[in-house]
N, C-alpha and C positions, 0 to 999 in steps of 0.2 A: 504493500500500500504506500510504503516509503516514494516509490516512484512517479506516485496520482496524485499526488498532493496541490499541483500549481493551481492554484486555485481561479490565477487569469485564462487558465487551456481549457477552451472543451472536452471535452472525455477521448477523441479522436485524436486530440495533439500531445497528450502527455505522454512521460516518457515511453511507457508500457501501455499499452494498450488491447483491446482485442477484436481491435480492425484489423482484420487482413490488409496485403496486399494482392489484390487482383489482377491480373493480364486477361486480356481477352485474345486468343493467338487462334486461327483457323488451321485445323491441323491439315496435313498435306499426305498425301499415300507413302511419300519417303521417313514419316518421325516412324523412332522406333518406340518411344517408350514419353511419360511424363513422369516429372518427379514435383512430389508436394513437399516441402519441408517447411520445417519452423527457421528463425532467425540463427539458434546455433549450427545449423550447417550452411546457409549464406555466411555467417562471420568468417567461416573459415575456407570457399571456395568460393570462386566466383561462376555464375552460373556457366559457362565455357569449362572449367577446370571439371564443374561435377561432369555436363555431357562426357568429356573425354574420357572421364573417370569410368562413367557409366557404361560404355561403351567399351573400353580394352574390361572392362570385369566380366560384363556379357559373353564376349570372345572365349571367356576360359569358366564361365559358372554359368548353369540354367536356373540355379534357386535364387531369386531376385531374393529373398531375406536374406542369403548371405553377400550378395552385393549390394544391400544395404549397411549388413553387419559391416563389413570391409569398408564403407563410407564414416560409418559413424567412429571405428574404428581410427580413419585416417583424421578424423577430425576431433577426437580427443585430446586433449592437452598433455602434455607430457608430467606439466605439475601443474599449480595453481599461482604461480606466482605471477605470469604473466598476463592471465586472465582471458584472452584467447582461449576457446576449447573449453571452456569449466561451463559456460551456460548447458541448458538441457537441448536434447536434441532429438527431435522425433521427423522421420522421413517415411514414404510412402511411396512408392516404386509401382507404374503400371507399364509392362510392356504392353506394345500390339501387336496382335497377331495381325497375319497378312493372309487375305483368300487367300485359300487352298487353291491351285492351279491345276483344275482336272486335265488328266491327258486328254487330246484331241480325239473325240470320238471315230469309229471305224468309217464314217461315212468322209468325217472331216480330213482325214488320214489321205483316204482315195483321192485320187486327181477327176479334174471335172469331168463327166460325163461326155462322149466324142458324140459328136454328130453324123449319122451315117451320110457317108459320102452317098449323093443322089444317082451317081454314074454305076455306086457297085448293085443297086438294084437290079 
């Protein structure tokens, strides 16, 4: 409560608050995944470093909880003293799947149908 104190700020400007920040981003058939987090893992990556992050983890792990665990992991402080990494940190990892690409049906397979030449009648 120490940090809601300012008594000049509306409830949306003090230090803590529990506004979100919002993005409105239209996804594209190339994202592979979103991630939601709170502000201890923004303190400690910038959105660019987690993609990358995200993405060589994906490369070598299919359990997104452990390539969250491996986030939250990387973003841990090593002590308290520099204050960096000590906030709490909660993260939320959704891949996309991508249509299933059926093989080309037998019909789709075959070449087009010829046209009988009118002469071999």
């Amino acid at each position: 409560m120490e940090f809601k104190q300012n008594k000049y700020l509306p409830a949306e400007k003090q230090i803590v608050t529990a506004n979100p920040d919002i993005n409105n981003v239209e996804l594209c058939d190339d994202d592979d995944f979103i991630v939601l987090a709170c502000d201890g893992i923004w303190d400690c990556m910038s959105s660019q470093q987690l993609v990358d992050f995200v993405h060589e983890q994906l490369r070598m792990e299919n359990k997104l909880s452990v390539v969250c665990e491996r986030v939250l992991d990387r973003c841990l402080a090593p002590s308290t003293a520099g204050g960096e990494g000590c906030d709490n940190m909660t993260m939320v990892l959704v891949q996309f799947k991508k249509p299933i690409q059926s093989p080309p049906s037998v019909d789709e397979q075959s070449s087009p149908s010829k046209t009988a030449d009118p002469e071999s009648k």
